[in-house]
DOLOTI-877746 format. One record per residue (C-alpha): residue in three letters; chain; x, y, z. Coordinates in pm, whole numbers. Layout:
! residues N
@code=ALA	unit=A	east=X	north=Y	up=Z
...
***
This chain:
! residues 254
@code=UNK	unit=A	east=-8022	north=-8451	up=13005
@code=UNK	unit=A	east=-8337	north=-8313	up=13157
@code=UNK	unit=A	east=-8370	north=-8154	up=13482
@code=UNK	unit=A	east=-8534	north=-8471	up=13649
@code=UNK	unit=A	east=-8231	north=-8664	up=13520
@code=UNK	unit=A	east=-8004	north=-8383	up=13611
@code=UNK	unit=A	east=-8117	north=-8412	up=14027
@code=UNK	unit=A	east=-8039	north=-8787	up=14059
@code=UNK	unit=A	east=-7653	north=-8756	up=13880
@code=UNK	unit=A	east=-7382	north=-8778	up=14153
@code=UNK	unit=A	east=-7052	north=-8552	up=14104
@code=UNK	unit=A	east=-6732	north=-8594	up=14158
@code=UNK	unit=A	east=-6418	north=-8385	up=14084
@code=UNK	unit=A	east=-6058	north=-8289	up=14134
@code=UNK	unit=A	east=-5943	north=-7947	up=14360
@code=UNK	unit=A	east=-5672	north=-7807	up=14276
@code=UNK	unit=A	east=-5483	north=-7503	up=14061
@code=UNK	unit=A	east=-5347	north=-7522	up=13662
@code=UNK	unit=A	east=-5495	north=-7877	up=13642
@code=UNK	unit=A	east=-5577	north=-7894	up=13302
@code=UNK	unit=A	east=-5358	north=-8194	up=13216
@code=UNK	unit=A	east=-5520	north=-8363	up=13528
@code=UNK	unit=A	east=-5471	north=-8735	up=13531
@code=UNK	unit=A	east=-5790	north=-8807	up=13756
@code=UNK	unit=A	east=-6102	north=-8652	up=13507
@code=UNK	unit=A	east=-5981	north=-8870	up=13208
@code=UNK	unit=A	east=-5968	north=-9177	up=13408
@code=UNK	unit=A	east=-6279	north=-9200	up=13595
@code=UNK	unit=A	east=-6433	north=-9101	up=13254
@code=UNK	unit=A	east=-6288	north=-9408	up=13126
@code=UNK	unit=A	east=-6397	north=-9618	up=13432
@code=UNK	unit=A	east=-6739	north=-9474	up=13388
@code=UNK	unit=A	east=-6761	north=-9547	up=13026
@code=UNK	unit=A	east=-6552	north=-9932	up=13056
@code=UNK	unit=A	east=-6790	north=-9998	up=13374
@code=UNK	unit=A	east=-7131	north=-9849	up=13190
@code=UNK	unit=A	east=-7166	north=-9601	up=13502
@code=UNK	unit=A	east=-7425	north=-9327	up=13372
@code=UNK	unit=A	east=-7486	north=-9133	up=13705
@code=UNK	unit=A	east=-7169	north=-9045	up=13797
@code=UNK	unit=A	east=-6967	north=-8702	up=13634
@code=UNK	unit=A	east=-6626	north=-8590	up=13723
@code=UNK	unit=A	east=-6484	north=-8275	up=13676
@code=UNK	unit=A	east=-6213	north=-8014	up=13719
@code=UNK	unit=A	east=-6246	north=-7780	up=14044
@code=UNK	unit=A	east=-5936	north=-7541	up=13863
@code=UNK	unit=A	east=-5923	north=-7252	up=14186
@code=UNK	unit=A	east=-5682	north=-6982	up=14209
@code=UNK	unit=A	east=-5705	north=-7002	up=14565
@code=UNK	unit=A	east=-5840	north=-7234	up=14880
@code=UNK	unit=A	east=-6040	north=-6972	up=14989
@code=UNK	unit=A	east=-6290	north=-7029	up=14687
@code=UNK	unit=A	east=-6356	north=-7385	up=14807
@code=UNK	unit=A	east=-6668	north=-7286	up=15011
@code=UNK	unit=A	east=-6845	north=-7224	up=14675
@code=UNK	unit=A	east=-6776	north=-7498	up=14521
@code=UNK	unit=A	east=-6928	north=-7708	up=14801
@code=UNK	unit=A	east=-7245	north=-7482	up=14783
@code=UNK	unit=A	east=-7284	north=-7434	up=14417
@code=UNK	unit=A	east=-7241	north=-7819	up=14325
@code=UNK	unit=A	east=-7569	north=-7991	up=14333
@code=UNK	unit=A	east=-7504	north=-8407	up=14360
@code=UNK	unit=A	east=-7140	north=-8353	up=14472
@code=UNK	unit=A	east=-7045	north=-8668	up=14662
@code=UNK	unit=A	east=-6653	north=-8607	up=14651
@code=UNK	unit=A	east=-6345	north=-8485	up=14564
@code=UNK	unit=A	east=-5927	north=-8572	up=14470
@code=UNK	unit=A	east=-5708	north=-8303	up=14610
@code=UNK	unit=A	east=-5407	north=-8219	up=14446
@code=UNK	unit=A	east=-5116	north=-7941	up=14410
@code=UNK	unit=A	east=-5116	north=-7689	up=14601
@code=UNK	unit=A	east=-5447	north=-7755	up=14850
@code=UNK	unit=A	east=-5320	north=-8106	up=15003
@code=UNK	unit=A	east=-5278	north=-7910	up=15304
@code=UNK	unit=A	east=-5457	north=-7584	up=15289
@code=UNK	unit=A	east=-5779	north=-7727	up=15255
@code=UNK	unit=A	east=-5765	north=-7923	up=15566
@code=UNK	unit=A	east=-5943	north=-7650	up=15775
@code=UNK	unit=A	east=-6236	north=-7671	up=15575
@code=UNK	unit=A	east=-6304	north=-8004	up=15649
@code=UNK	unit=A	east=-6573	north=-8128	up=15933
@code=UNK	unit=A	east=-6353	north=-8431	up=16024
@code=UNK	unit=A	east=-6002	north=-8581	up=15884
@code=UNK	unit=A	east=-5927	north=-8941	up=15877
@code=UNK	unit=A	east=-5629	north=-9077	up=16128
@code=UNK	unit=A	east=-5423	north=-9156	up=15907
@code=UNK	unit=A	east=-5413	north=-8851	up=15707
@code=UNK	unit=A	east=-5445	north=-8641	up=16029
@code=UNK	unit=A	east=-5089	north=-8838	up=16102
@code=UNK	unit=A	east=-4955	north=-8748	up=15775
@code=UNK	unit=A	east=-5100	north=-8374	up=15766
@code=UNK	unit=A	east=-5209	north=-8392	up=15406
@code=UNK	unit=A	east=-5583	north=-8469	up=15257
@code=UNK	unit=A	east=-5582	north=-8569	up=14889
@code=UNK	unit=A	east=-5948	north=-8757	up=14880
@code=UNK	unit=A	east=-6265	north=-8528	up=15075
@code=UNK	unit=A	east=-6557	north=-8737	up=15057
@code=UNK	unit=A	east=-6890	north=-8571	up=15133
@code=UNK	unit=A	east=-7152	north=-8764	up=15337
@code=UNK	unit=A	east=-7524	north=-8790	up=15333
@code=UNK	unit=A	east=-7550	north=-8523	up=15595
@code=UNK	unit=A	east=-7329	north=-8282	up=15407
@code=UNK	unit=A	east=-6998	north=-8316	up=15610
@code=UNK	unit=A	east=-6657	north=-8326	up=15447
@code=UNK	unit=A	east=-6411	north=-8575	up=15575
@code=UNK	unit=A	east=-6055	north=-8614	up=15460
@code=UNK	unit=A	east=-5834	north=-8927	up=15387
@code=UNK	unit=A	east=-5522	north=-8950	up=15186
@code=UNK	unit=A	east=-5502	north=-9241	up=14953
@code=UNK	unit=A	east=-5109	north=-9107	up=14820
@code=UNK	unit=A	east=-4986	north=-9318	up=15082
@code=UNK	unit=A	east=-5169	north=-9628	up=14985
@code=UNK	unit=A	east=-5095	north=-9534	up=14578
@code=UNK	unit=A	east=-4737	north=-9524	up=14678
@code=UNK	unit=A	east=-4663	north=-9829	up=14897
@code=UNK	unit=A	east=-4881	north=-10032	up=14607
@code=UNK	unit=A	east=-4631	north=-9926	up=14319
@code=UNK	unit=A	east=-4318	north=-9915	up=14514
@code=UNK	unit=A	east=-4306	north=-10217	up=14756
@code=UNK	unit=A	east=-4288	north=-10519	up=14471
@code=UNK	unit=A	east=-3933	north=-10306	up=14351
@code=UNK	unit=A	east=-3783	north=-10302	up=14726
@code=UNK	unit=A	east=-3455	north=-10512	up=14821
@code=UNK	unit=A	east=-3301	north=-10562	up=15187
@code=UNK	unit=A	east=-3046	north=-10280	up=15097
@code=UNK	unit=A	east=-3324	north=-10061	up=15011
@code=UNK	unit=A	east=-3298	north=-9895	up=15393
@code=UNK	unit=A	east=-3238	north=-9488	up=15346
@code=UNK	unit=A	east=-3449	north=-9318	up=15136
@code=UNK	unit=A	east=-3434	north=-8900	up=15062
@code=UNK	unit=A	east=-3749	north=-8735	up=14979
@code=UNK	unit=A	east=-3711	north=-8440	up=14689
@code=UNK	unit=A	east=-3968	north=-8171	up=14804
@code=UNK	unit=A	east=-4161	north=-8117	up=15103
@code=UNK	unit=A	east=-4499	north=-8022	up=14959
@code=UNK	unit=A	east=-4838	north=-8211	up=15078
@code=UNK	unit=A	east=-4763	north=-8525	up=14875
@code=UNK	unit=A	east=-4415	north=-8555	up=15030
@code=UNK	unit=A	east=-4563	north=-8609	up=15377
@code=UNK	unit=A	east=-4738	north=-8921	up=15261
@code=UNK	unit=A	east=-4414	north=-9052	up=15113
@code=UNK	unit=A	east=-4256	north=-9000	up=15446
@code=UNK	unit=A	east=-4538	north=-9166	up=15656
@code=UNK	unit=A	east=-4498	north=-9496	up=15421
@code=UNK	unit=A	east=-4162	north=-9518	up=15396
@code=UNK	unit=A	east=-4186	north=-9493	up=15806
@code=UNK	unit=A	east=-4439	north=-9778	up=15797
@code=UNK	unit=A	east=-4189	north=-9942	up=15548
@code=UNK	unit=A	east=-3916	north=-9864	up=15843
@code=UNK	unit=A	east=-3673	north=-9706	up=15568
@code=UNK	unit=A	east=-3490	north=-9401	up=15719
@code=UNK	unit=A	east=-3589	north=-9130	up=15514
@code=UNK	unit=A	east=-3456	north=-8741	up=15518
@code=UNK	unit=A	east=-3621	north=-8452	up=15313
@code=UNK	unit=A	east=-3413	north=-8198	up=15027
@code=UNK	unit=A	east=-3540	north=-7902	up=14969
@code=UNK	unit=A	east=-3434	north=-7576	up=14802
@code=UNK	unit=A	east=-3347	north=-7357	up=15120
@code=UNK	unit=A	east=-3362	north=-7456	up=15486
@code=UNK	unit=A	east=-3699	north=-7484	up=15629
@code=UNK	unit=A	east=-3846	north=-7616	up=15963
@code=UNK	unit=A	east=-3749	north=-8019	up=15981
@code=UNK	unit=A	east=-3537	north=-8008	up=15650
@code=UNK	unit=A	east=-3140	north=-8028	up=15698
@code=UNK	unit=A	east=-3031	north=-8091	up=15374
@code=UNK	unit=A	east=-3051	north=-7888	up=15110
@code=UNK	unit=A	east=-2976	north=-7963	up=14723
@code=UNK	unit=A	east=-2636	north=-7771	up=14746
@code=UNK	unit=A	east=-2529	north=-8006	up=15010
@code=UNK	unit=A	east=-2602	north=-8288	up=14811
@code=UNK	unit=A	east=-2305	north=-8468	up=14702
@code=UNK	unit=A	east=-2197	north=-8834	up=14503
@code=UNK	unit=A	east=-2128	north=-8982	up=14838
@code=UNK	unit=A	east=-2459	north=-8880	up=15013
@code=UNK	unit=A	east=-2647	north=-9002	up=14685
@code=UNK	unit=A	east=-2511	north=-9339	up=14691
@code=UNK	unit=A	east=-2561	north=-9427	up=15021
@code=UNK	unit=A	east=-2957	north=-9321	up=14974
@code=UNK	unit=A	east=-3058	north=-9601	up=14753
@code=UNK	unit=A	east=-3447	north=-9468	up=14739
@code=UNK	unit=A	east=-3466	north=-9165	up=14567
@code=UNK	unit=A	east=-3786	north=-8999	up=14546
@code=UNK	unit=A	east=-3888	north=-8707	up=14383
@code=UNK	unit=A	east=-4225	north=-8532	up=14503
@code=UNK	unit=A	east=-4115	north=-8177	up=14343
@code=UNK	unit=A	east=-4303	north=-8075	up=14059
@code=UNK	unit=A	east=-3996	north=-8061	up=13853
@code=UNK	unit=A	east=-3967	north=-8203	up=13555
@code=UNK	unit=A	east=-4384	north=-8191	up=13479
@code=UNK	unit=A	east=-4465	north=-8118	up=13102
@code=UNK	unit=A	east=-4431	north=-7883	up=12917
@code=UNK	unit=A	east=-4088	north=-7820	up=13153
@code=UNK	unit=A	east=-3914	north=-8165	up=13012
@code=UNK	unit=A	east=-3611	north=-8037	up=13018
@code=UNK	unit=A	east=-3581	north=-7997	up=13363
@code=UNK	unit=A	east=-3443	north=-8241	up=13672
@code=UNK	unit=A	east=-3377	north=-8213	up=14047
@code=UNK	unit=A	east=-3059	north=-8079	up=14074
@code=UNK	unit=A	east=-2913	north=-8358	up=14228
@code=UNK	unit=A	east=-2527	north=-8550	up=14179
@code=UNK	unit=A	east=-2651	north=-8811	up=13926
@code=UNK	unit=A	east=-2299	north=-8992	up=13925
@code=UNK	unit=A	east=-2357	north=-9132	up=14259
@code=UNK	unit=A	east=-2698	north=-9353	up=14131
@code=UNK	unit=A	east=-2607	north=-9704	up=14088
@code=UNK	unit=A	east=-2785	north=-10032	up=13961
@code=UNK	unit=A	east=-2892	north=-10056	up=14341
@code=UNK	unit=A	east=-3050	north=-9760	up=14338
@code=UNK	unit=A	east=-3447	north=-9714	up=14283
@code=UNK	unit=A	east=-3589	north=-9389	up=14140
@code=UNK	unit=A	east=-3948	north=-9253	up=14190
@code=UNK	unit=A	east=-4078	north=-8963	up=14036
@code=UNK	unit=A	east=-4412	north=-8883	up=14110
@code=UNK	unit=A	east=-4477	north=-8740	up=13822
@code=UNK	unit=A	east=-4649	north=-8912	up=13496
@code=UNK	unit=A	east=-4664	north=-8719	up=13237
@code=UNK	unit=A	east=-4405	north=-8728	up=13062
@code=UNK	unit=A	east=-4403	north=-9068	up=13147
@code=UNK	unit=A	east=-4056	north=-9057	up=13163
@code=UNK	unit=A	east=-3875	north=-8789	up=13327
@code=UNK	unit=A	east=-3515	north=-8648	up=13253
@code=UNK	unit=A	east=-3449	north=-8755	up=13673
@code=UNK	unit=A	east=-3605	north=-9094	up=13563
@code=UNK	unit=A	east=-3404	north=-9114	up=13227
@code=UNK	unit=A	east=-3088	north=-8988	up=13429
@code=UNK	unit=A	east=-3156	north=-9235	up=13641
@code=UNK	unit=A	east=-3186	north=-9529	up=13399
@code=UNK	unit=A	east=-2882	north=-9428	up=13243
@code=UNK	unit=A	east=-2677	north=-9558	up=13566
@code=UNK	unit=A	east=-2890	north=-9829	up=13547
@code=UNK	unit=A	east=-3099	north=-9776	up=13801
@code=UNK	unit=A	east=-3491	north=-9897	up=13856
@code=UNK	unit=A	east=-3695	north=-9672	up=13771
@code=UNK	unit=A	east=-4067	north=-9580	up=13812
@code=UNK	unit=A	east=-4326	north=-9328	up=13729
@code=UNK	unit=A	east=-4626	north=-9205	up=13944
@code=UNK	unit=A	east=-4904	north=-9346	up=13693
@code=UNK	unit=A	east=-4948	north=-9705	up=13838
@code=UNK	unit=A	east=-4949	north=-9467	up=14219
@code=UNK	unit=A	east=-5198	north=-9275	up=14058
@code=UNK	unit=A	east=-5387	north=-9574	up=13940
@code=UNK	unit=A	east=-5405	north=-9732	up=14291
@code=UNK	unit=A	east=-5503	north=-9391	up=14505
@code=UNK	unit=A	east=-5810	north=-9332	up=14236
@code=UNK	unit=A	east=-5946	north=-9695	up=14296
@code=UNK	unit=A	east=-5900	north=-9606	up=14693
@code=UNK	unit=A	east=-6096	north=-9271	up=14630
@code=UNK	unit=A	east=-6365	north=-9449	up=14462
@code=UNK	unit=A	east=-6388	north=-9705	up=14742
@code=UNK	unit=A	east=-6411	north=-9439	up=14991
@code=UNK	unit=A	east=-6701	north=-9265	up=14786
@code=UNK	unit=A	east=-6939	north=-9582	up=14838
@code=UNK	unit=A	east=-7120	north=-9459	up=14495
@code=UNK	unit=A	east=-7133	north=-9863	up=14374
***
């Protein structure tokens, strides 16, 4: 690619931290290839910390916009020039798109990726949900299951500012009468297979539906623990699937 070439290509990448097995770069190369878009380059933004996201916005010629993922959903939203009102609601960025004029403005598509995948699997029981994690995607699980008007509470590992319940106080009872289960903890993520929310599996039922954020593997040992009480379960790829197409939408680059 010459340099002339070089000026007129648009970039677009993911931020985050250990995202080598990223989702996002290999499928917008496959969009870009399937949809013969030759302008267009997405890449990793791998940072050890926020605080290095200045440079990126100053060293990347073309850059037009960016996923956010694990841990900067949050951190990165005092960078920003302007967030959206919906993810200024839910308190977590995961798409930055940069304008003409150079300003970055945040939305969150997890919220869209999530109600997508999950609402065609919801019943009339399905009314109290808990939420495994409180990390930047949880907060856009809570703002659609709010919008969804399913009661939802928050586990987490130690008692923290608007969490009650912690996975010790978790037991068969409280499990079964939260028929939404959804886990936004990084648990379980390759190469860690082996591992699960600690969590009273006995209480899951056939009414119950599992969630795991996580896609790769594509199916978890809380999803397989799940499906074993005959549960429904799903994985985060078709969520995944649905925010990207949102990101690109808010990029305009078409």
């Amino acid at each position: 690619m010459d340099k002339k070439q070089e000026k007129h290509m648009h970039k677009l990448g993911l931020l985050g931290k250990n995202i080598s097995y990223s989702f996002s770069r290999s499928y917008f190369k496959k969009k870009f290839e399937k949809e013969n878009i030759k302008h267009i380059t997405y890449g990793n933004f791998d940072v050890e910390d926020i605080s290095l996201f200045p440079d990126i916005i100053m060293n990347t010629p073309g850059l037009k916009g960016m996923n956010v993922t694990i841990p900067y959903k949050e951190a990165v939203i005092p960078y920003l020039d302007k967030v959206n009102k919906k993810a200024k609601k839910i308190g977590a960025v995961n798409t930055i798109r940069v304008t003409k004029k150079a300003k970055l403005i945040g939305y969150n598509t997890d919220c869209y990726g999530f109600k997508k995948s999950i609402k065609p699997h919801l019943k009339p029981r399905h009314r109290k949900a808990l939420i495994l994690g409180t990390g930047g995607a949880s907060k856009a699980i809570a703002y659609t299951l709010k919008k969804l008007k399913i009661k939802y509470r928050y586990v987490s590992r130690s008692s923290v500012k608007g969490v009650n319940l912690t996975y010790d106080m978790l037991t068969e009872e409280i499990i079964k009468d939260y028929q939404v289960i959804i886990n936004c903890s990084p648990v379980g993520t390759f190469p860690n297979v082996e591992a699960c929310p600690d969590i009273p599996y006995s209480g899951i039922t056939e009414h119950h539906i599992l969630f795991d954020l996580i896609y790769n593997p594509e199916e978890t040992k809380f999803l397989r623990l799940g499906k074993q009480q005959n549960a429904t379960i799903i994985n985060g790829l078709k969520m995944l699937e649905f925010q990207a197409e949102k990101s690109w939408a808010i990029w305009k680059l078409r």
